[in-house]
C-alpha positions as CSV (number, residue, x, y, z in Angstrom):
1,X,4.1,146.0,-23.1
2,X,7.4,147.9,-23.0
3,X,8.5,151.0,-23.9
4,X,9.2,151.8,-27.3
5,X,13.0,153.1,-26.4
6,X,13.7,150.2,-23.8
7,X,12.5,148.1,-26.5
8,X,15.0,149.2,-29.1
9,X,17.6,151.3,-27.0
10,X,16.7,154.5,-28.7
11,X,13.6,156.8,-29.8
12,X,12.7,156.8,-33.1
13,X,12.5,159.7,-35.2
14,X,9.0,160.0,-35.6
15,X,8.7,160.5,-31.7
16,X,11.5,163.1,-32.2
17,X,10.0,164.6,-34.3
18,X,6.8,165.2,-32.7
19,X,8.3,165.6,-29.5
20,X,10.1,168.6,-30.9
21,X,7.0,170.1,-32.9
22,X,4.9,170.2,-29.8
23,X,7.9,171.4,-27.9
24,X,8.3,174.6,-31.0
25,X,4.5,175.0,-30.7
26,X,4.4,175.9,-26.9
27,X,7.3,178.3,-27.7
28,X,5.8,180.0,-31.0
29,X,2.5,180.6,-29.1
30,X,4.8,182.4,-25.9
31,X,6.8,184.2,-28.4
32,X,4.0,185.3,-29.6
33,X,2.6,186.6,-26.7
34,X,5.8,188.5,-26.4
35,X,5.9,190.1,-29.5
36,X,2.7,191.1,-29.9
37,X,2.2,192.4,-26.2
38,X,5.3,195.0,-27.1
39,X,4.4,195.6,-30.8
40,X,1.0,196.1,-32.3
41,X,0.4,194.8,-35.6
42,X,-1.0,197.7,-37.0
43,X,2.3,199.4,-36.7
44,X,3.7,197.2,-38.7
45,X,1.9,198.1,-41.8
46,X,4.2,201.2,-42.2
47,X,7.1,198.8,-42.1
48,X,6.1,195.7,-44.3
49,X,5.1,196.0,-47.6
50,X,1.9,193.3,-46.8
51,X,-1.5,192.9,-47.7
52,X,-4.2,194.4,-45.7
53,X,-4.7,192.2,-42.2
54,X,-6.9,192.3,-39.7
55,X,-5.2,192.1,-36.3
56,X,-6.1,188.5,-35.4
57,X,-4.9,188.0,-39.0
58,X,-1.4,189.6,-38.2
59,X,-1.3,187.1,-35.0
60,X,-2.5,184.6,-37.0
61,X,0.4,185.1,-39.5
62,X,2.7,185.8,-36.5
63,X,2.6,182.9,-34.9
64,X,2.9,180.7,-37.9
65,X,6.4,182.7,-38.8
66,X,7.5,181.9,-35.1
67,X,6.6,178.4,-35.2
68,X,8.4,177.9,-38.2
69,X,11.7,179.5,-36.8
70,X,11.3,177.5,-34.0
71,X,10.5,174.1,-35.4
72,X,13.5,174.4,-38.1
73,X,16.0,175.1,-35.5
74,X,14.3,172.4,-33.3
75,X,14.7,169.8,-35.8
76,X,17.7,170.8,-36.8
77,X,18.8,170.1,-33.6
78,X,17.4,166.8,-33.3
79,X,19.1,165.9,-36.8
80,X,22.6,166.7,-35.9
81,X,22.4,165.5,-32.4
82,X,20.9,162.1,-33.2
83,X,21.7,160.9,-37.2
84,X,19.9,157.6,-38.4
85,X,20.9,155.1,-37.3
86,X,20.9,152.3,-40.4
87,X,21.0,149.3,-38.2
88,X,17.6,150.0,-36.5
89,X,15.8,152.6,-39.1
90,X,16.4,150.4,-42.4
91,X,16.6,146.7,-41.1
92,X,14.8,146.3,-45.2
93,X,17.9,148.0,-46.8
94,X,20.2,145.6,-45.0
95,X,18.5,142.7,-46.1
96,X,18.2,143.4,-49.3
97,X,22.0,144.5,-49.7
98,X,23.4,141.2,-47.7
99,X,20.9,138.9,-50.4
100,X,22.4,140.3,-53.2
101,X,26.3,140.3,-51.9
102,X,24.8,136.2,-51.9
């Protein structure tokens, strides 16, 4: 069984995709590490107008925050470096539109 990509000549976007949320994963849980190890969370409290946390809370909250910012510009990426490609991701939509030109 081959490869899906020597298969088709390209990867998919679902394996993009979750290539680059595992990829923004890794790097929200070392940013992270950064942030907190410099900044403790209960400092923060004078600064943002939050509901009361308990520290592993404030990671908890932290890391999520990070791996958004890091999975949007990931994808992002992925989007305007590799658009759809129509012949391959809607073989349907072609059919359907060459029937009805018949």
């Amino acid at each position: 069984m081959k490869p899906v990509m020597e298969e088709i000549g390209y990867v998919p976007g679902p394996y993009r995709l979750l290539a680059a949320l595992w990829l923004t994963f890794l790097m929200a849980g070392v940013a992270t590490m950064v942030f907190f190890a410099a900044i403790d969370p209960m400092e923060l409290k004078a600064c943002v107008d939050f509901p009361e946390l308990s520290r592993t809370a404030a990671y908890t909250v932290g890391f999520f925050l990070f791996w958004l910012l890091t999975a949007s510009s990931g994808i992002l990426c992925l989007f305007f470096l590799y658009p759809r490609r129509r012949d391959v991701d809607a073989p349907a939509a072609s059919a359907s539109a060459s029937e009805q030109a018949s």
